[in-house]
Backbone as JSON Lines, residues from 0, in Angstrom:
{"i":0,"aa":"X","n":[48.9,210.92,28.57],"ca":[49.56,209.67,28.93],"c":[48.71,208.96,29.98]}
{"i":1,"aa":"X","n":[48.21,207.55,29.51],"ca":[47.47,207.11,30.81],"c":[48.51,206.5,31.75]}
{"i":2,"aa":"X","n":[48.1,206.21,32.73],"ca":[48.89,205.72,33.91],"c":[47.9,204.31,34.41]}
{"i":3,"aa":"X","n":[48.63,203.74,35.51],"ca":[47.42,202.62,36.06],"c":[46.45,202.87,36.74]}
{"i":4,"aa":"X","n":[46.46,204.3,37.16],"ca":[45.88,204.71,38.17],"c":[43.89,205.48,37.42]}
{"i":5,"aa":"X","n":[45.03,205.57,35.9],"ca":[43.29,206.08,35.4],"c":[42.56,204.81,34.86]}
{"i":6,"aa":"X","n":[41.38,204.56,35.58],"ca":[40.84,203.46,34.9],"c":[39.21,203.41,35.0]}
{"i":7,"aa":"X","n":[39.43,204.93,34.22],"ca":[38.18,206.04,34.13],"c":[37.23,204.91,33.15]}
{"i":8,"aa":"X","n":[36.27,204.39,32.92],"ca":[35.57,203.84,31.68],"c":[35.22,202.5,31.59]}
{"i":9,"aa":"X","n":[36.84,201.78,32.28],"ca":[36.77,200.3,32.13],"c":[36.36,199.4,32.71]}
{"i":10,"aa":"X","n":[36.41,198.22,32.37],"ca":[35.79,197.14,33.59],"c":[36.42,196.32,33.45]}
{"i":11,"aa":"X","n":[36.02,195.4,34.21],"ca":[36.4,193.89,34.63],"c":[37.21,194.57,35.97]}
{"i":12,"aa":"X","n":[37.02,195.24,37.09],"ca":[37.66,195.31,37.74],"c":[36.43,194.67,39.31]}
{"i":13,"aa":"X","n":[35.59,194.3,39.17],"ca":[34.65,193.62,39.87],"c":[33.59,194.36,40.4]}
{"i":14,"aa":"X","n":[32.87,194.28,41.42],"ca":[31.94,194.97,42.41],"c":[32.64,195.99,43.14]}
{"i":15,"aa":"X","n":[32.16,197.18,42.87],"ca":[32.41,198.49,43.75],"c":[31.69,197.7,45.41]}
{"i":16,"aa":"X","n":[32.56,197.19,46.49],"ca":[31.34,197.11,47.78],"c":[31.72,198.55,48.23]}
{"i":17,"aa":"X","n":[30.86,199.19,48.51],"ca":[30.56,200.36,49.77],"c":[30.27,199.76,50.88]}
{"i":18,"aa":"X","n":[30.51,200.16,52.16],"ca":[30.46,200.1,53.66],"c":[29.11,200.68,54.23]}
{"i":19,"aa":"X","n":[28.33,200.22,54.48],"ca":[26.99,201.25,54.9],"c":[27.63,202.47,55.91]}
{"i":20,"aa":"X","n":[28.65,202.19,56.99],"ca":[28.94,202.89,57.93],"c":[30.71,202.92,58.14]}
{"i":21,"aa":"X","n":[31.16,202.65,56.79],"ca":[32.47,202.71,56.75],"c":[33.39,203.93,57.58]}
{"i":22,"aa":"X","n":[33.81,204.04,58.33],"ca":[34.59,204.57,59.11],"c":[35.73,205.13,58.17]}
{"i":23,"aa":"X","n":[36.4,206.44,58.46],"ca":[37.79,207.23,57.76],"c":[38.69,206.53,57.87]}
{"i":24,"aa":"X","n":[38.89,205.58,58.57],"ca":[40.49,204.5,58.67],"c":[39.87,203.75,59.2]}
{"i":25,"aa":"X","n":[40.54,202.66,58.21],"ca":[40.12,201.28,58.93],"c":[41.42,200.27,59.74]}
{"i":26,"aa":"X","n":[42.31,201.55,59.99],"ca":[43.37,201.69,61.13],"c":[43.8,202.55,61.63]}
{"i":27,"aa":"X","n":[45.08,202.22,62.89],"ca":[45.37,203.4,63.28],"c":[46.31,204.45,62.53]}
{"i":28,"aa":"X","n":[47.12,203.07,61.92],"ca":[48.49,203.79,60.97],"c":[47.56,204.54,59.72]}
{"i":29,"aa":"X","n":[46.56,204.4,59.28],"ca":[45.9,204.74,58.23],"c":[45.94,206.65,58.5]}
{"i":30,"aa":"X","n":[45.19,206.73,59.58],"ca":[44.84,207.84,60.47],"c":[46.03,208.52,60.8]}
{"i":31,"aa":"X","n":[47.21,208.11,60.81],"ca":[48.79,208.78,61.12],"c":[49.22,208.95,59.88]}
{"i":32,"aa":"X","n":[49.08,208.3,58.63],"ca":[49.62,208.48,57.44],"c":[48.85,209.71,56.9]}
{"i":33,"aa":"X","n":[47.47,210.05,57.27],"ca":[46.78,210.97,56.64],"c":[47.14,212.58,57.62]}
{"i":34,"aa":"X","n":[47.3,212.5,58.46],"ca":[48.38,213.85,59.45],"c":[49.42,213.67,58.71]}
{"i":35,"aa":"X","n":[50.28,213.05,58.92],"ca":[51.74,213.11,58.65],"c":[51.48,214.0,57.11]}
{"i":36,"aa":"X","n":[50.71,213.42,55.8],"ca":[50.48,214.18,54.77],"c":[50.25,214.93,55.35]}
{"i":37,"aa":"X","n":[49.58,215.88,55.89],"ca":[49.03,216.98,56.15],"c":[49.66,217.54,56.67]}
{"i":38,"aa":"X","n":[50.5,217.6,57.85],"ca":[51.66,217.93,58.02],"c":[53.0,218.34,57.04]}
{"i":39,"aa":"X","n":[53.48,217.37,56.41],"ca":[54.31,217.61,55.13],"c":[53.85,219.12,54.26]}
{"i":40,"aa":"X","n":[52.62,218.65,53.74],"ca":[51.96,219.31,52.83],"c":[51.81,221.07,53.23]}
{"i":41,"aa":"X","n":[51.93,221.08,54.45],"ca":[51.37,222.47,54.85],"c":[52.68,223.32,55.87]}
{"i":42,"aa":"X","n":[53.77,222.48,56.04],"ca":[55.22,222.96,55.82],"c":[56.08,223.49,55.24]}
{"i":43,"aa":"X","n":[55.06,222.61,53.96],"ca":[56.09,223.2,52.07],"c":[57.3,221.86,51.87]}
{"i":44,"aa":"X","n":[57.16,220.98,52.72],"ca":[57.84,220.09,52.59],"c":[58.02,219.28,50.86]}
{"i":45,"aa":"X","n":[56.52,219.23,49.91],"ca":[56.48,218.84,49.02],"c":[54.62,219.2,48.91]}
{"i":46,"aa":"X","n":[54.08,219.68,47.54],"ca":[52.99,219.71,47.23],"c":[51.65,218.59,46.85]}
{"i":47,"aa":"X","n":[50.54,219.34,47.19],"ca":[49.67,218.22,46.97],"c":[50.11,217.78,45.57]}
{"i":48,"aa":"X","n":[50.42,218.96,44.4],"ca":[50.29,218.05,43.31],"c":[51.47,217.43,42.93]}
{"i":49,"aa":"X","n":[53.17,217.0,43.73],"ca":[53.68,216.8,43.73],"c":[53.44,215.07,44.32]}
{"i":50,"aa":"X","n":[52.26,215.02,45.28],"ca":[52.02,213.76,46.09],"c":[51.16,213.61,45.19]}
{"i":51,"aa":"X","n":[50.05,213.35,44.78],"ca":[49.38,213.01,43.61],"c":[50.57,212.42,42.41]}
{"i":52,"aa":"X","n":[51.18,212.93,42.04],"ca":[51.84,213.0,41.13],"c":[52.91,211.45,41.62]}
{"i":53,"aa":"X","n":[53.28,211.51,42.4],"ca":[54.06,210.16,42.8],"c":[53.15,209.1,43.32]}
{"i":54,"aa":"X","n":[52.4,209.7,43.83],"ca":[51.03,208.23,44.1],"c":[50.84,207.54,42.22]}
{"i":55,"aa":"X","n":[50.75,208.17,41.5],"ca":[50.33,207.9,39.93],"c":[51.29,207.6,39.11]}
{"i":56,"aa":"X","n":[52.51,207.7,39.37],"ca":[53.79,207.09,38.95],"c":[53.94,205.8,39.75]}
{"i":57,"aa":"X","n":[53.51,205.41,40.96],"ca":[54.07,203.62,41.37],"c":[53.84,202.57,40.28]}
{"i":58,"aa":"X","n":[55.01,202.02,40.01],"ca":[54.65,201.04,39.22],"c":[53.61,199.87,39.14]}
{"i":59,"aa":"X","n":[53.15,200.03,38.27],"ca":[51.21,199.33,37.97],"c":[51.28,198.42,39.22]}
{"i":60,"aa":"X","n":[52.35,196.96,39.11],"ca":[52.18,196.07,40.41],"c":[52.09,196.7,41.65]}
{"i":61,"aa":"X","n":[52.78,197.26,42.06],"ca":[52.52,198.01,43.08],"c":[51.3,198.67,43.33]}
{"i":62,"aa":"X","n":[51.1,199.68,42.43],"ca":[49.69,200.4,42.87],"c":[48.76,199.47,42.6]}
{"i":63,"aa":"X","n":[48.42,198.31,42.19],"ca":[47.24,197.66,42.08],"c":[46.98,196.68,43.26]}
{"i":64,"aa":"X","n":[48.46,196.82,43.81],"ca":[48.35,195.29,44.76],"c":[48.77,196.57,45.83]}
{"i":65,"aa":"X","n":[48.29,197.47,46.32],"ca":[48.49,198.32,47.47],"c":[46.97,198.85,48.07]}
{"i":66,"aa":"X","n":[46.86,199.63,49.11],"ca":[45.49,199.62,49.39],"c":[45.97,201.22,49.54]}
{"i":67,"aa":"X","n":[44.92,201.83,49.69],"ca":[44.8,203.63,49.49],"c":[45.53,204.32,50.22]}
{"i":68,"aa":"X","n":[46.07,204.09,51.34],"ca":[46.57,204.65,52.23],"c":[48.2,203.81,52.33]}
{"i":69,"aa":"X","n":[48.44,203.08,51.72],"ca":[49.81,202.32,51.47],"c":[50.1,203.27,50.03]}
{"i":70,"aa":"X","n":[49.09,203.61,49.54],"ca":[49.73,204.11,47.9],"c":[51.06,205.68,48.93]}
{"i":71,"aa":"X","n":[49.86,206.81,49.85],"ca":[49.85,207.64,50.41],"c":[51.25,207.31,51.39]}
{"i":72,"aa":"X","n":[51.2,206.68,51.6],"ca":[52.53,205.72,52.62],"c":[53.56,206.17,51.47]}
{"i":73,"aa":"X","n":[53.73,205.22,50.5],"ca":[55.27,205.21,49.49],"c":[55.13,206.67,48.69]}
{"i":74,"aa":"X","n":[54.36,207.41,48.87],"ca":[54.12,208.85,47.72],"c":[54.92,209.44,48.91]}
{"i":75,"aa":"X","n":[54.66,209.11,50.25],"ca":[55.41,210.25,51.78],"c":[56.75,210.1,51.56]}
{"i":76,"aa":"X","n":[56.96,208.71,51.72],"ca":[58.68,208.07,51.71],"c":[59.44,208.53,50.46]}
{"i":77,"aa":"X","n":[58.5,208.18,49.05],"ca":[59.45,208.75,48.15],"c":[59.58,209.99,48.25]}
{"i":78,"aa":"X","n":[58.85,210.93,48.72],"ca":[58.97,212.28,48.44],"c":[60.29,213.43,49.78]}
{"i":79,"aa":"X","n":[59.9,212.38,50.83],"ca":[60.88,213.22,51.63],"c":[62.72,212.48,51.63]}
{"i":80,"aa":"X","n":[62.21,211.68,51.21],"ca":[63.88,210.77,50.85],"c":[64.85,212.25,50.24]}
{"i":81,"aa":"X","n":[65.52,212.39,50.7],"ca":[66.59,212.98,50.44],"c":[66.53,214.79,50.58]}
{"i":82,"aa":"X","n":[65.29,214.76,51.13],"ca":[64.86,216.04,51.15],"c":[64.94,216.81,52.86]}
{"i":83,"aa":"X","n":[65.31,217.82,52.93],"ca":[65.02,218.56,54.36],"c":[63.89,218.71,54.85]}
{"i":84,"aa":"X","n":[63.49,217.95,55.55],"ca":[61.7,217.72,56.38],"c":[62.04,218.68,58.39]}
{"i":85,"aa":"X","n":[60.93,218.15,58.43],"ca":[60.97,219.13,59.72],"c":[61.77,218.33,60.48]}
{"i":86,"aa":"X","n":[62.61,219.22,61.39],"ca":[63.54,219.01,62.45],"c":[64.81,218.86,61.85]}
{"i":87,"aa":"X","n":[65.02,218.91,60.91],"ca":[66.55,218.28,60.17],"c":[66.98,219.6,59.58]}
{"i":88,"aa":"X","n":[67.89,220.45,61.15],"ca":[69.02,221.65,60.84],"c":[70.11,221.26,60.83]}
């Protein structure tokens, strides 16, 4: 089943730019969203391939009009919504 997210082959999607000296976040929240995963993830809160797995289910508008670390943002939110995360006895 393809998803929007595979778009292994195709084009018309423009110029790849690379950063000569692109930096790991190009914010701060970027840099807190990537702990917080890591955190989650290594709690047992929900699995990498469980977060993968909801990053690749957002609906096409969404994931196309989101930036990498916003996908990682709504894959966190959907996944602990309704779920027991840390601190919640």
């Amino acid at each position: 089943m393809s998803r929007v997210n595979d778009v292994g082959g195709q084009t018309g999607f423009g110029v790849l730019e690379i950063e000569g000296d692109e930096p790991a976040f190009h914010a701060d929240w970027e840099a807190r969203v990537f702990a917080l995963n890591a955190a989650l993830v290594r709690n047992g809160v929900y699995t990498l391939d469980e977060f993968r797995d909801t990053v690749e289910r957002m609906a096409p508008a969404e994931y196309l009009a989101a930036s990498y670390y916003e996908r990682w943002l709504h894959a966190i939110e959907t996944l602990v919504a309704g779920r027991k995360v840390l601190g919640d006895e």
